[in-house]
C-alpha angles and dihedrals in degrees: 000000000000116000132251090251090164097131096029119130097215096056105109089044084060092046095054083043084062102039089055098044085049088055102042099032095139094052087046093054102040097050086093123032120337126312103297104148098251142114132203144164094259090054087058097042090046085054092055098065099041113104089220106064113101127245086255101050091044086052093059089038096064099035079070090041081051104039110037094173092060072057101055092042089048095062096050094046100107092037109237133097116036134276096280101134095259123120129201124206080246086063090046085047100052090040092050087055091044089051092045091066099042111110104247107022092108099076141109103306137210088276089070088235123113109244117253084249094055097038098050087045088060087046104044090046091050111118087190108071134059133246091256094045087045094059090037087057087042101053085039093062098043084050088050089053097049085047094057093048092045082055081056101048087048100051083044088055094047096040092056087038086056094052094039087056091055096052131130126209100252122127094254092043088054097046083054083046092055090043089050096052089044082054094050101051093044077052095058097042081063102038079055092054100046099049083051092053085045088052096045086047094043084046087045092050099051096034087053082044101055086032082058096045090053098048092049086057098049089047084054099043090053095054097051087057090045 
């Protein structure tokens, strides 16, 4: 049963935790034994001391290490198994929607960065700003967002190709091999992903600008002939 949470301070850390594990689940759950759907404390203790866990993944991994009781609530979150420190991605789902609808979860997080919610809310609220400047700082900011996870999948690509590189051929050795080179192709489906999202973003952003600038044109144009 997830907490009430709605003054707590760590909230939005717990928000950002959840986000990331969402995000990165198979390497989560793969960090200890093969992909089984589940998530304990030793898979995210085993990832912290893998070099090749990004700084980002390291970061979500010891907000939970920190913070046990985000944990235990974690792995009751969908309501169903027993209290038995183990966690589901169903458990990671229905907390991520729990979250969602506490007051104050929406703030700055432990990334340093504003969440989208937050951040379109300013924009949208700003009287200062005009409709086009108010889609231009939207899609910036969606753009922003897709840069700095594109800066993630890239350290988490260099840092497996790095221990891949430093492995030996036993049979251990091989088994993390095989783990690694599951990890980086799930890495380049999403770094393909992600430089598609920046180009459609990129093409959005020039084809609202020259839209604006017609339809300024066409405002001016109508009031010289009026």
């Amino acid at each position: 049963t997830s907490g009430s949470g709605s003054l707590d301070p760590n909230i939005a850390g717990y928000r950002d935790a959840l986000r990331v594990l969402d995000q990165n689940w198979d390497t989560f759950d793969t960090a200890v034994g093969a992909k089984d759907g589940k998530l304990s404390m030793s898979n995210l203790e085993a990832l912290l001391g893998s070099p090749a866990a990004s700084p980002t993944l390291k970061r979500a991994a010891q907000f939970f290490k920190d913070n046990p009781e985000y944990f235990n609530r974690l792995e009751m979150a969908a309501g169903t198994g027993s209290k038995d420190g183990v966690a589901s991605r169903q458990d990671v789902g229905a907390e991520l929607a729990a979250v969602a609808k506490l007051p104050g979860s929406s703030s700055t997080g432990g990334s340093g960065r504003s969440t989208g919610g937050t951040r379109a809310r300013d924009i949208v609220d700003n009287p200062n700003m005009s409709i086009e400047q108010k889609v231009q700082a939207l899609l910036m900011g969606i753009t922003e967002d897709t840069d700095a996870e594109l800066l993630d999948v890239m350290n988490e690509m260099a840092s497996a190709r790095e221990e891949r590189a430093g492995l030996g051929t036993s049979d251990q050795d091989k088994a993390r091999g095989a783990k690694l080179d599951t990890s980086m192709q799930e890495l380049e489906l999403r770094l393909q992903t992600l430089m598609e999202k920046r180009k459609a973003m990129f093409d959005l952003m020039s084809n609202m600008s020259s839209k604006f600038n017609e339809m300024a044109k066409t405002a001016i144009s109508n009031l010289r002939s009026a």
